[in-house]
N, C-alpha and C positions, 0 to 999 in steps of 0.2 A: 251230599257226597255221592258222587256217582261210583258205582258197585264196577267195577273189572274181573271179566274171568281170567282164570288162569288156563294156558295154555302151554306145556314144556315148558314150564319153570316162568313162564315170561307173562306180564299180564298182558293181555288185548288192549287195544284201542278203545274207547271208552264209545258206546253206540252211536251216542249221536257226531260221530265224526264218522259212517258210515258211506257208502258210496251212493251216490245218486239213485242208480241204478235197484239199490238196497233199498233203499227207500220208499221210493215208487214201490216194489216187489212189497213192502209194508201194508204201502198204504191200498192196493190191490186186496191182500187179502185183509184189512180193516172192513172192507166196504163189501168184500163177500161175506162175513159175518153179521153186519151188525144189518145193514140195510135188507137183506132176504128177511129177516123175522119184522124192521117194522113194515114193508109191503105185507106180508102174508094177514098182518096184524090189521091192517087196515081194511086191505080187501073182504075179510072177513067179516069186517065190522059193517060194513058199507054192503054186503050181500045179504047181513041178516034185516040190513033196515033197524034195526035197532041195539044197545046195548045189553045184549041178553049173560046170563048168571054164568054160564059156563063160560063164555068169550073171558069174563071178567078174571075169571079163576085162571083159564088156560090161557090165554093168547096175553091180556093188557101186562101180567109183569113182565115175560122178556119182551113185549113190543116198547115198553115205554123205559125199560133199561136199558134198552139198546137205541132208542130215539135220545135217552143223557148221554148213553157213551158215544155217540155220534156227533151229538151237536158238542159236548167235551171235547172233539179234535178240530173242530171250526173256527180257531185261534187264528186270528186275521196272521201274526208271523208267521204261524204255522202253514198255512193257506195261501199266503202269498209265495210261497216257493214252490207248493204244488204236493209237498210232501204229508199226507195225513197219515203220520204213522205213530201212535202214541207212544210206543216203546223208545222211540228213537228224538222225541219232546215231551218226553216226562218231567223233567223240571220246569217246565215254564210254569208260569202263574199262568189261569185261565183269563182273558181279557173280556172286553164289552161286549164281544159277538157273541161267543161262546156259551158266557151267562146267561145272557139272554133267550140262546136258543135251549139251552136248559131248562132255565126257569117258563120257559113254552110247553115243551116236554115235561114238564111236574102239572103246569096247568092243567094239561091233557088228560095228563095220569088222576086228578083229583077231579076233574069232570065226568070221565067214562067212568070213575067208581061210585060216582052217583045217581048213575044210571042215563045221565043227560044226554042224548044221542044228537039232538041238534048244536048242544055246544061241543059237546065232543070234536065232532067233526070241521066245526069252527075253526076250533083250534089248535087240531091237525093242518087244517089248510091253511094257517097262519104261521107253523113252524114249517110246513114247505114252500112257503113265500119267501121265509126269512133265507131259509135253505139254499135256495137259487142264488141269493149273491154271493156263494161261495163254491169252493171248487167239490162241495158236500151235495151237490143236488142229485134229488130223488127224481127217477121218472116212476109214474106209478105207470 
């Protein structure tokens, strides 16, 4: 059931029947959120040369919660119009891409908490592979 505000007595239009324009403006700021913490996250990881105790504490849960809620908007329907904006496709089921770039992103998350610095980074480089065929790609 999609939620409608109220506006003088009338309800709104329900989001995802949004403008184009809105959209985009969405998916703008998605990608100023979620992508500055997992770059900062990485570069960090990749200057210490290795997995160290404080990275793990401080930087790995929002870098790797924001690597799910990233690849979460990589929904090839989603993707294919150009619009990442999760508020405005919140109802859709999550599809093949998507999952998988999740399930990269937990990989990641249960590698670096093990301290594994060469698969870690594996497997960061395997979810910005997967990354590139979509309109989600990271430049580091």
């Amino acid at each position: 059931m999609a939620l409608r505000a109220q506006t003088r007595g009338r309800a709104s239009a329900p989001c995802c029947r949004r403008r184009r324009g809105a959209a985009l403006a969405g998916a703008a700021a998605s990608r100023g959120k979620f992508v500055p913490l997992i770059r900062e996250g990485y570069k960090a990881l990749v200057a210490a040369g290795k997995v160290e105790d404080a990275w793990v504490e401080d930087k790995l849960p929002k870098m790797a919660k924001s690597m799910e809620m990233w690849a979460g908007l990589m929904r090839t329907d989603v993707a294919s119009i150009g619009a990442v904006d999760q508020m405005a496709f919140n109802n859709l089921m999550p599809d093949k891409t998507s999952k998988r770039l999740v399930q990269e992103a937990k990989d990641f998350k249960k590698l670096a908490k093990s301290r594994d610095y060469d698969g870690a980074v594996k497997a960061f480089k395997t979810y910005l592979d997967d990354l590139a065929t979509t309109p989600g790609k990271i430049d580091l």
